[in-house]
C-alpha positions as a Python dict, from the first residue, in 0.01 Angstrom:
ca = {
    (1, 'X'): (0, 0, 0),
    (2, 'X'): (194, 321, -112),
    (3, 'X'): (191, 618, 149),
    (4, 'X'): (25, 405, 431),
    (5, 'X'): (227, 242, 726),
    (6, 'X'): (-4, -104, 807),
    (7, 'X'): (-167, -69, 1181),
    (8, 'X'): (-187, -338, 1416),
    (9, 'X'): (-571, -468, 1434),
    (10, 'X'): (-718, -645, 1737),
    (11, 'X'): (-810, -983, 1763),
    (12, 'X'): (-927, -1292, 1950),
    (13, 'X'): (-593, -1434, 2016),
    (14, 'X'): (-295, -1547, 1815),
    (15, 'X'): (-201, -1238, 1671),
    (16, 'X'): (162, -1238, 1478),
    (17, 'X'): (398, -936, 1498),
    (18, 'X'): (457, -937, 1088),
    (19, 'X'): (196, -856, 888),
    (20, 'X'): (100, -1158, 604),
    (21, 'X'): (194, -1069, 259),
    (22, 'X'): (-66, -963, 4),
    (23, 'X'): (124, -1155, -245),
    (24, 'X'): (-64, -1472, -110),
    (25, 'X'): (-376, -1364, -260),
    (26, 'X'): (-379, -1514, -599),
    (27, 'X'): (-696, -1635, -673),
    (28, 'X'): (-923, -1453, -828),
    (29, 'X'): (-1280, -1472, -859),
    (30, 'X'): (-1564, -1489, -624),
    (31, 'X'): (-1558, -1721, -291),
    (32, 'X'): (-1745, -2085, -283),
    (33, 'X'): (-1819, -2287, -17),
    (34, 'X'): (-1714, -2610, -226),
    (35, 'X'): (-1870, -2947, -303),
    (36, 'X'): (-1733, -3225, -183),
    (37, 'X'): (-1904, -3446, -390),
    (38, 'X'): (-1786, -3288, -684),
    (39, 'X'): (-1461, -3256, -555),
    (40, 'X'): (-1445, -2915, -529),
    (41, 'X'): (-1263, -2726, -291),
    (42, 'X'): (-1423, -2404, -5),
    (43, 'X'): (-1254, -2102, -99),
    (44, 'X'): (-1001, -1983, 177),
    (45, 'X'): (-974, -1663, 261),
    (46, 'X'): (-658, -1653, 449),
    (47, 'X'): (-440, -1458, 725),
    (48, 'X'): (-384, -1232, 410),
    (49, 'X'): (-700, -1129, 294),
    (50, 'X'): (-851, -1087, 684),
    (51, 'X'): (-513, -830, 682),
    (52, 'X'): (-660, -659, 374),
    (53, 'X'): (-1013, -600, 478),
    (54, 'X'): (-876, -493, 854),
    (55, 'X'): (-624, -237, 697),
    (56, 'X'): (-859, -98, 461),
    (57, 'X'): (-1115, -43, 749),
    (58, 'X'): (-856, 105, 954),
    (59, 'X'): (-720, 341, 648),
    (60, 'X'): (-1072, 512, 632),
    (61, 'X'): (-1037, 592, 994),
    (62, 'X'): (-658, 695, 1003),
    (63, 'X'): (-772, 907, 646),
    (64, 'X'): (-1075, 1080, 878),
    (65, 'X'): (-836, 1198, 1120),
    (66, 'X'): (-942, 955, 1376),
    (67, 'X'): (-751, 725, 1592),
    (68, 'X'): (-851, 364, 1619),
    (69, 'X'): (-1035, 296, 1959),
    (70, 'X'): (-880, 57, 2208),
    (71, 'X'): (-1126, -143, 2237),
    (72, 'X'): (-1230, -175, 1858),
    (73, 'X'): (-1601, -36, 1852),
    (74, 'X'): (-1854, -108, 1572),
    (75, 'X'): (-1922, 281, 1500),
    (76, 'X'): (-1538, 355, 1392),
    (77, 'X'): (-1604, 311, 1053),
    (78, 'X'): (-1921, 476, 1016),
    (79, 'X'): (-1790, 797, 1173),
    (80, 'X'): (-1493, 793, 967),
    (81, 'X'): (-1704, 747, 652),
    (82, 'X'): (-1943, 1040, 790),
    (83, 'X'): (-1637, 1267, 873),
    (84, 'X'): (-1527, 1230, 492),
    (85, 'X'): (-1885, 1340, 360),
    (86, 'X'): (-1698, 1631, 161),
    (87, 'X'): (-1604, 1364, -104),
    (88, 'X'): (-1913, 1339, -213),
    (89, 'X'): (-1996, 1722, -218),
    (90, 'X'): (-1642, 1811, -362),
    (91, 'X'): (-1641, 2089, -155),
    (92, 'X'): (-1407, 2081, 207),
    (93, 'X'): (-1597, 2262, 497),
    (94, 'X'): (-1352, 2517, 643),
    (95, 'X'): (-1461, 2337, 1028),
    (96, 'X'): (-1271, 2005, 859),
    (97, 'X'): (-939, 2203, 781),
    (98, 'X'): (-681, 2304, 1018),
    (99, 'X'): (-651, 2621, 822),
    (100, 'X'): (-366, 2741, 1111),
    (101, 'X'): (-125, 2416, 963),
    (102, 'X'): (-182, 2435, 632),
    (103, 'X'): (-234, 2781, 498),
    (104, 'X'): (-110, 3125, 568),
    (105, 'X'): (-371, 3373, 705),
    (106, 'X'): (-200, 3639, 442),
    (107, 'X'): (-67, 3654, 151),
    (108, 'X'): (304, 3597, 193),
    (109, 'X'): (608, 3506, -85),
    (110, 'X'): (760, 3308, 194),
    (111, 'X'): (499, 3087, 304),
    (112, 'X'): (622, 2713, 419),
    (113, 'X'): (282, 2581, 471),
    (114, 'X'): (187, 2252, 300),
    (115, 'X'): (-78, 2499, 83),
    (116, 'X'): (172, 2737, -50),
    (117, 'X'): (27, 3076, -123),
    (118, 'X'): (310, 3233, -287),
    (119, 'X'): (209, 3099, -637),
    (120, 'X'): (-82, 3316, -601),
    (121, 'X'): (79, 3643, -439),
    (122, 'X'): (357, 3583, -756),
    (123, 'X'): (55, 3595, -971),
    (124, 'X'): (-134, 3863, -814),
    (125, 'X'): (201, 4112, -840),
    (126, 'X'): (150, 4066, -1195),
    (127, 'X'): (-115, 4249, -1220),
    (128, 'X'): (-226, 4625, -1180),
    (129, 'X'): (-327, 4745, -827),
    (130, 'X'): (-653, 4896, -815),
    (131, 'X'): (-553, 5201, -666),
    (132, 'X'): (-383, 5448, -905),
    (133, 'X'): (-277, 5115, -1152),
    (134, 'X'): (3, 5174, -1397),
    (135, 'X'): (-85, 5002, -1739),
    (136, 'X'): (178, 4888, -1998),
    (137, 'X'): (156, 4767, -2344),
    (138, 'X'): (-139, 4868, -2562),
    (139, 'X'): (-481, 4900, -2387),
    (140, 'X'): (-800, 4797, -2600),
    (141, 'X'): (-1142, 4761, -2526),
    (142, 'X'): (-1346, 4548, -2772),
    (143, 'X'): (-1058, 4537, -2978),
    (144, 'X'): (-988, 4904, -3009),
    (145, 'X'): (-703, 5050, -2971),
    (146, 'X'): (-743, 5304, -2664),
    (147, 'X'): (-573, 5647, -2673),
    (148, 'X'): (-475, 5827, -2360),
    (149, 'X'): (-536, 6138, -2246),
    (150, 'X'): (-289, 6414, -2267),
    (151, 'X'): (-253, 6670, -2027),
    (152, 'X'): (-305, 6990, -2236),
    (153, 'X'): (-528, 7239, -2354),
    (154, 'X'): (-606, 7108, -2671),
    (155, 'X'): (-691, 6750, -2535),
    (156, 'X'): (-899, 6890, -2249),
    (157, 'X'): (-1103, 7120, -2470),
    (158, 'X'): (-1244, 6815, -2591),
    (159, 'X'): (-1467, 6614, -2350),
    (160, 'X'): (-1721, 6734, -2148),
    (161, 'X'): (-1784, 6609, -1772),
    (162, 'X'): (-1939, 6847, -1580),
    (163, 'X'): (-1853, 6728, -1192),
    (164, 'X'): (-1826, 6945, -852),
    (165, 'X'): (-1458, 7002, -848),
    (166, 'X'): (-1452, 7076, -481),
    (167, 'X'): (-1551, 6712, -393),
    (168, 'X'): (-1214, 6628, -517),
    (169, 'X'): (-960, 6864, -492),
    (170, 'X'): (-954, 7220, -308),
    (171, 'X'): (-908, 7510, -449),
    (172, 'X'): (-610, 7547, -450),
    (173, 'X'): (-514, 7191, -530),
    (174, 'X'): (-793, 7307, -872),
    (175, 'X'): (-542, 7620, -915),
    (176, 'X'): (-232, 7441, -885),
    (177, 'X'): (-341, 7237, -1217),
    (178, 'X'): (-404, 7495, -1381),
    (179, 'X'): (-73, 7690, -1323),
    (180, 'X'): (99, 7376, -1412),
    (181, 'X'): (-71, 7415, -1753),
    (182, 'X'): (-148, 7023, -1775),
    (183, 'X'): (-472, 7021, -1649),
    (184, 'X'): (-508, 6715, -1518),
    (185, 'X'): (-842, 6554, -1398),
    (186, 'X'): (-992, 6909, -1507),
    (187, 'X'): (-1265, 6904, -1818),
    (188, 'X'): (-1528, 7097, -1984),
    (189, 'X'): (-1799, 7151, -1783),
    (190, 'X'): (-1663, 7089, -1452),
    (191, 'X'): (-1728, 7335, -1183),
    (192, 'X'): (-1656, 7539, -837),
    (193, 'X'): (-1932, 7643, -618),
    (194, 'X'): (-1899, 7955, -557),
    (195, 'X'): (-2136, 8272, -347),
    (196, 'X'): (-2025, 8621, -502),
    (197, 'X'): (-2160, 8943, -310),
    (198, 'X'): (-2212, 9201, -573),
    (199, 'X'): (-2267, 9569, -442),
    (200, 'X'): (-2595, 9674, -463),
    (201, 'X'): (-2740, 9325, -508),
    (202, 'X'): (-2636, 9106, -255),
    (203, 'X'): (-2488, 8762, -225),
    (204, 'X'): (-2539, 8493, -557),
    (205, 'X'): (-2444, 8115, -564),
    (206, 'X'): (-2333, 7972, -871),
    (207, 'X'): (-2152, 7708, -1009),
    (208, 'X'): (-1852, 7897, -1180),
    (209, 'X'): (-1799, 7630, -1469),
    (210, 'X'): (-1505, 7576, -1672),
    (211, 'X'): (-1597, 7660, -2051),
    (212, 'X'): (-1292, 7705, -2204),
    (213, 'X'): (-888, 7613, -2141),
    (214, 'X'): (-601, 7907, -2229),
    (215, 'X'): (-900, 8051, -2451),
    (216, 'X'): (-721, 8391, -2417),
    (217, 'X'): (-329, 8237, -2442),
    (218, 'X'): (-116, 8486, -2703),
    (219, 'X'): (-431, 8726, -2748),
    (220, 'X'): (-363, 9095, -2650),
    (221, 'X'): (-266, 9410, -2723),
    (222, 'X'): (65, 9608, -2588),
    (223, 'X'): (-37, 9914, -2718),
    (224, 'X'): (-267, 10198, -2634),
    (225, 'X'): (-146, 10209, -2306),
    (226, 'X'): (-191, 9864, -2191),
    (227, 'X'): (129, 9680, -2103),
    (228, 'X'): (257, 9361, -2177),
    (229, 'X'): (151, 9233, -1886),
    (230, 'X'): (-187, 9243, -2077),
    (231, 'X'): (-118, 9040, -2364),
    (232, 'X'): (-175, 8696, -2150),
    (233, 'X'): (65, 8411, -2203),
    (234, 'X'): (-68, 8225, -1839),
    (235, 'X'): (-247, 7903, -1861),
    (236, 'X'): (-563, 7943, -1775),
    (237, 'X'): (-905, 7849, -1789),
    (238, 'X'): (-1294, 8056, -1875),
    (239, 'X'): (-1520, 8051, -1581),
    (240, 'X'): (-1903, 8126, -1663),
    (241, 'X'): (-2157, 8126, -1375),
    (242, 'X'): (-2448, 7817, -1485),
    (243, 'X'): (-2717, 8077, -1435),
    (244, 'X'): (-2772, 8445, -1465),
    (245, 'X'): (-2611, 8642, -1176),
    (246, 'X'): (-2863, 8959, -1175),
    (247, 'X'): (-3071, 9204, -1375),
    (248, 'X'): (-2993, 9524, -1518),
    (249, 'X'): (-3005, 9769, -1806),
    (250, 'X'): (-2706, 9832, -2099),
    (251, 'X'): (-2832, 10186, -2070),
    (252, 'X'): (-3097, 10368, -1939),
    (253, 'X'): (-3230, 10482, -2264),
    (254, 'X'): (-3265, 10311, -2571),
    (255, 'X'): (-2918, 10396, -2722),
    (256, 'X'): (-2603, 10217, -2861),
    (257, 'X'): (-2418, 10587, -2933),
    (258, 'X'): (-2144, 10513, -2781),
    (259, 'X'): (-2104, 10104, -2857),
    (260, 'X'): (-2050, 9852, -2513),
    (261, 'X'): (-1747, 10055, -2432),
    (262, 'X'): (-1966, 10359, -2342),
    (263, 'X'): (-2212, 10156, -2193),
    (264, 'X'): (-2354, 10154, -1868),
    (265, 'X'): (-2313, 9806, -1844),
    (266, 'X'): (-1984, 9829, -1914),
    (267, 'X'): (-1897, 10176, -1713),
    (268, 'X'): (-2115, 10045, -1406),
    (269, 'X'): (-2254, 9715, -1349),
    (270, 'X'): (-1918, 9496, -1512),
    (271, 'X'): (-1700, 9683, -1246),
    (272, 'X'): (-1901, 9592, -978),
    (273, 'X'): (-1913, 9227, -1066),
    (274, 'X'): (-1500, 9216, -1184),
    (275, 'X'): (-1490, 9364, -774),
    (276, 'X'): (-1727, 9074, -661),
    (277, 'X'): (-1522, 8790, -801),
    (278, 'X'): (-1189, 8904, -746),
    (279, 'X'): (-1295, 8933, -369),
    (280, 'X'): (-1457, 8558, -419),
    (281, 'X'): (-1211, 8408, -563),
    (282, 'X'): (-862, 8602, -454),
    (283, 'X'): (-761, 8914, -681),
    (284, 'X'): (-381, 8663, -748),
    (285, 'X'): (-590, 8360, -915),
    (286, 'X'): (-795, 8620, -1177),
    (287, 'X'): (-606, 8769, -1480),
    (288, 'X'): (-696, 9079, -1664),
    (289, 'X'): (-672, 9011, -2007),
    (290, 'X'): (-724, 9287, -2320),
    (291, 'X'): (-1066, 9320, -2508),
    (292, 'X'): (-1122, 9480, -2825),
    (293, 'X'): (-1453, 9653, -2777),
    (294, 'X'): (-1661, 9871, -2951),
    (295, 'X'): (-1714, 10253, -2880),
    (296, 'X'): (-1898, 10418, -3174),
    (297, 'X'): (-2193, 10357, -3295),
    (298, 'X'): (-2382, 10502, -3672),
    (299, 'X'): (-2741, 10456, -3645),
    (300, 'X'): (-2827, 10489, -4005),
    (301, 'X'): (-2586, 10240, -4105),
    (302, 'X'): (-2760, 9890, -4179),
    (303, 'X'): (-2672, 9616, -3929),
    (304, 'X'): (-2522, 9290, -3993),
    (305, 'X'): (-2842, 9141, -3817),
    (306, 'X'): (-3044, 9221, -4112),
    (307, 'X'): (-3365, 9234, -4196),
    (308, 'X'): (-3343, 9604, -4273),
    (309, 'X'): (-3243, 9689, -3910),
    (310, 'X'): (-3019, 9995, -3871),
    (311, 'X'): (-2702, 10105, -3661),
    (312, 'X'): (-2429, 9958, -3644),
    (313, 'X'): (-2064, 9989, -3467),
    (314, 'X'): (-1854, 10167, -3668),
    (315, 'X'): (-1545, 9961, -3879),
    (316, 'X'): (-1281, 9970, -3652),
    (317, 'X'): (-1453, 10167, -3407),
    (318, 'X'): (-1295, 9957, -3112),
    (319, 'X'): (-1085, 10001, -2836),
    (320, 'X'): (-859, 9728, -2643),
    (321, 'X'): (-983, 9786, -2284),
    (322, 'X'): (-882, 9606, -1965),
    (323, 'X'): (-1116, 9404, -1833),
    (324, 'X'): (-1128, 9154, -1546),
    (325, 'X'): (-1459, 8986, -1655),
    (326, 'X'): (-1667, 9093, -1937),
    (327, 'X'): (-1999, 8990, -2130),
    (328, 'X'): (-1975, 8750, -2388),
    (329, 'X'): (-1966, 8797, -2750),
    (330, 'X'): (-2221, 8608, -2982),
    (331, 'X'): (-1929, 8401, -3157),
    (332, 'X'): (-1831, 8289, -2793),
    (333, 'X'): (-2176, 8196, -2749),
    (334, 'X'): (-2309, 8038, -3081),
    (335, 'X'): (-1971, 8001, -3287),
    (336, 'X'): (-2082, 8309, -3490),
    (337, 'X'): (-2240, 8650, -3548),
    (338, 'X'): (-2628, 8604, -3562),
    (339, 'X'): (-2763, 8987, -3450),
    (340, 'X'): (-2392, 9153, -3427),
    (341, 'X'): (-2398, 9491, -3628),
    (342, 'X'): (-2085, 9455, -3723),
    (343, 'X'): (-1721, 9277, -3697),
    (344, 'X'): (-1607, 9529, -3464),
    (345, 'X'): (-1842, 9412, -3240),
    (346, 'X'): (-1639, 9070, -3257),
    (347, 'X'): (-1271, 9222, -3183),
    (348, 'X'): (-1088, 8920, -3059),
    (349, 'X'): (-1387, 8749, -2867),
    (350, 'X'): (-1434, 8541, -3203),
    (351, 'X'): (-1394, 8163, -3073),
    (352, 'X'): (-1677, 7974, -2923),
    (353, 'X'): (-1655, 7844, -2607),
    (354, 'X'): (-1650, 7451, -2535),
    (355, 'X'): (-1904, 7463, -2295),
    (356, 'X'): (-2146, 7533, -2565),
    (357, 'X'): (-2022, 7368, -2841),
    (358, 'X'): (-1950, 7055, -2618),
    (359, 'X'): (-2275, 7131, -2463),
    (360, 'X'): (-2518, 7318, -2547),
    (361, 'X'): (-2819, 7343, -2320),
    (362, 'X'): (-2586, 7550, -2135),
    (363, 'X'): (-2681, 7862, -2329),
    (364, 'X'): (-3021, 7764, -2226),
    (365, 'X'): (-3097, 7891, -1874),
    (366, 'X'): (-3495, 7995, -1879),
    (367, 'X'): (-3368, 8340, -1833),
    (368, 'X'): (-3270, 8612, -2114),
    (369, 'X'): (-2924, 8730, -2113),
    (370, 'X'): (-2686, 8993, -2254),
    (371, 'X'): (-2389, 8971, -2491),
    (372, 'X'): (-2166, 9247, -2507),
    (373, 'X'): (-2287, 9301, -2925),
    (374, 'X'): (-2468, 9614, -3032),
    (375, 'X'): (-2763, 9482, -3265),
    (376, 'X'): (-2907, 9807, -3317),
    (377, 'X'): (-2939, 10175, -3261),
    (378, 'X'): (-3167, 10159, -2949),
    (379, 'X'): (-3061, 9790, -2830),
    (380, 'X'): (-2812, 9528, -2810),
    (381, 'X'): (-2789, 9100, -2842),
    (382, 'X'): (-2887, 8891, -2606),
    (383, 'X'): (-2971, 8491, -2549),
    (384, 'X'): (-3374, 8532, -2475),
    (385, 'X'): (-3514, 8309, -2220),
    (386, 'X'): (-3643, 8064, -2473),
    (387, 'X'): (-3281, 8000, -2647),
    (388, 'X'): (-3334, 8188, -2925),
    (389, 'X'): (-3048, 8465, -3053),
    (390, 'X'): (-3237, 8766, -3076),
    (391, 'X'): (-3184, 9138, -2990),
    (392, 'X'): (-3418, 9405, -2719),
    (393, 'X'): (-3357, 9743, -2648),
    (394, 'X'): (-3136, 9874, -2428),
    (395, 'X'): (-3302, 9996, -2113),
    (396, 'X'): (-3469, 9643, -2117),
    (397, 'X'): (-3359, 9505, -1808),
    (398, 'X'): (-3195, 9124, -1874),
    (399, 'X'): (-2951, 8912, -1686),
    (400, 'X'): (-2627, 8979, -1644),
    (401, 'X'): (-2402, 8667, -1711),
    (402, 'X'): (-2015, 8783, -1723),
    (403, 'X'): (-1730, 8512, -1799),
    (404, 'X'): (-1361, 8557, -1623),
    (405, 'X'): (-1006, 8371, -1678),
    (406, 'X'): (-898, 8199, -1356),
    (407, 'X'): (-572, 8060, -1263),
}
């Protein structure tokens, strides 16, 4: 028997020391009690075969765990057999295994147990960790190639999330990306809660979202008595609040004379607001940037909005102009001039933002706002509540809904 050492049975009397060879047992067949008549002979079982049926009995037990009882009892068998009743189910019940002798409670790539674990742990290091995992090779997904995302401008200009920033990072964690001018883990659409308090109207909550990356990067002018400081070169990203901040008029009469520049939007409400978030948000992370905007205005010159309208800002009737926030333009809104007057109305503002082209039910916030265009003589372009581009006079009172680059 290979891998079993024979134990000593009990019986009656005359027991030998040596155990009767198995070799002895060389007839084969079935057992007869003979016929002496016939001349045939009773099968004998032997000294040998009474071994064989006593060892096997006794192998069951010593295979349970158990130890043969002294005296022999009739039950030894039948709790041995009952002890084993995972054969059957081919599953081991963990109350069978002495889990403390045979298996490491961890993980370990020195285990000397008889169940060696470090097979697996040499299998598991092979793969990635599920916190922060490094991949090599070529990743795929349904047999497509997969292509990473770089840390830039460009390549986060082009998806739209649209998540709560501050769940993940804080601000300045959000600024320090930026700075570095990689971007990471920032997209389209994401945002920063944010409550502004805006003189003469109070405190408003928004979520400031991201709708454009180094939008304004190389734009500027150095001249008319702006410095270079003004022609920005910082990474940065466009904030625009998700909903209208307040109402108010572009003038109090229904004039464009003197273009947005000589507005009193411009003159009165956009400084308050530029004060607002700069106190919000921390005057270092905002960066002035130069605007080309419009200051004259010829009302009997047809507009670019057409249908027979007239006044329009004059051809190069534009100033660059600081500005630490500012309206949006129609082309940074809809990708192009719809009721603009004219291209000087445009100036450098001429590049749609992602947010809306990436998403555009952001335009559409149930509440009519300005853009910075003059549309007419006696009124200007604005977003109306519905979504349409369309144009109202100027002592109209509409929401005010100003966009900022933060870094």
């Amino acid at each position: 028997m290979a891998d079993y050492t024979p134990i000593k049975g009990f019986w009656q009397a005359n027991a030998s020391e040596s155990a009767p060879s198995l070799t002895t047992l060389s007839s084969q067949g079935y057992p007869t009690n003979g016929d002496p008549r016939k001349g045939t002979a009773a099968t004998i079982p032997g000294a040998a075969w009474y071994y064989w049926v006593d060892q096997a009995i006794r192998a069951v037990i010593a295979a349970s765990g158990k130890a043969s009882a002294n005296p022999p009892s009739p039950a030894e068998l039948r709790d041995a057999l009952q002890s084993l009743g995972w054969v059957n189910g081919k599953s081991i019940k963990s109350s069978m295994i002495d889990l403390d002798n045979i298996a490491d409670a961890a993980i370990s790539a020195t285990s000397t147990r008889p169940v060696q674990n470090k097979v697996i742990k040499s299998a598991l290091d092979a793969k990635a960790p599920l916190a922060s995992p490094n991949f090599s090779g070529t990743p795929k997904v349904g047999g497509v190639e997969l292509v990473p995302i770089a840390n830039n401008a460009g390549a986060h200009n082009s998806l739209y999330r649209g998540i709560d920033l501050t769940t993940k990072y804080t601000e300045a964690q959000i600024s320090a990306k930026i700075q570095a001018g990689d971007f990471s883990d920032l997209f389209i659409g994401d945002y920063i809660p944010k409550t502004i308090n805006i003189s003469g109207v109070g405190e408003v909550t928004s979520n400031w979202t991201i709708a454009h990356f180094n939008y304004y990067n190389h734009m500027g002018w150095t001249a008319d008595g702006l410095s270079e400081g003004f022609q920005v070169n910082t990474p940065h990203v466009v904030l625009v609040p998700h909903i209208a901040l307040y109402l108010a008029k572009m003038n109090d009469t229904d004039t464009t004379a003197n273009g947005y520049l000589g507005s009193k939007m411009w003159t009165t409400e956009i400084p308050k607001v530029a004060t607002a978030i700069k106190n919000a948000f921390g005057t270092a992370h905002v960066i002035s940037f130069a605007s080309l905007l419009g200051n004259t205005m010829t009302a009997s010159t047809t507009s670019m909005a057409g249908g027979g309208i007239t006044g329009a800002t004059n051809a190069w009737g534009q100033a660059w102009t600081k500005c630490d926030c500012n309206l949006m333009s129609e082309p940074m809104v809809y990708g192009g001039m719809i009721c603009s007057s004219s291209f000087s109305d445009v100036g450098e503002q001429k590049t749609q933002f992602r947010l809306f082209s990436l998403n555009p039910e952001s335009i559409n916030i149930r509440t009519a706002w300005w853009l910075s265009a003059v549309a007419r003589s006696d009124g200007f372009a604005h977003v109306d509540y519905n979504g349409r581009a369309t144009t109202t006079t100027a002592s109209y009172a509409l929401a005010v809904r100003p966009y900022f680059l933060y870094h």
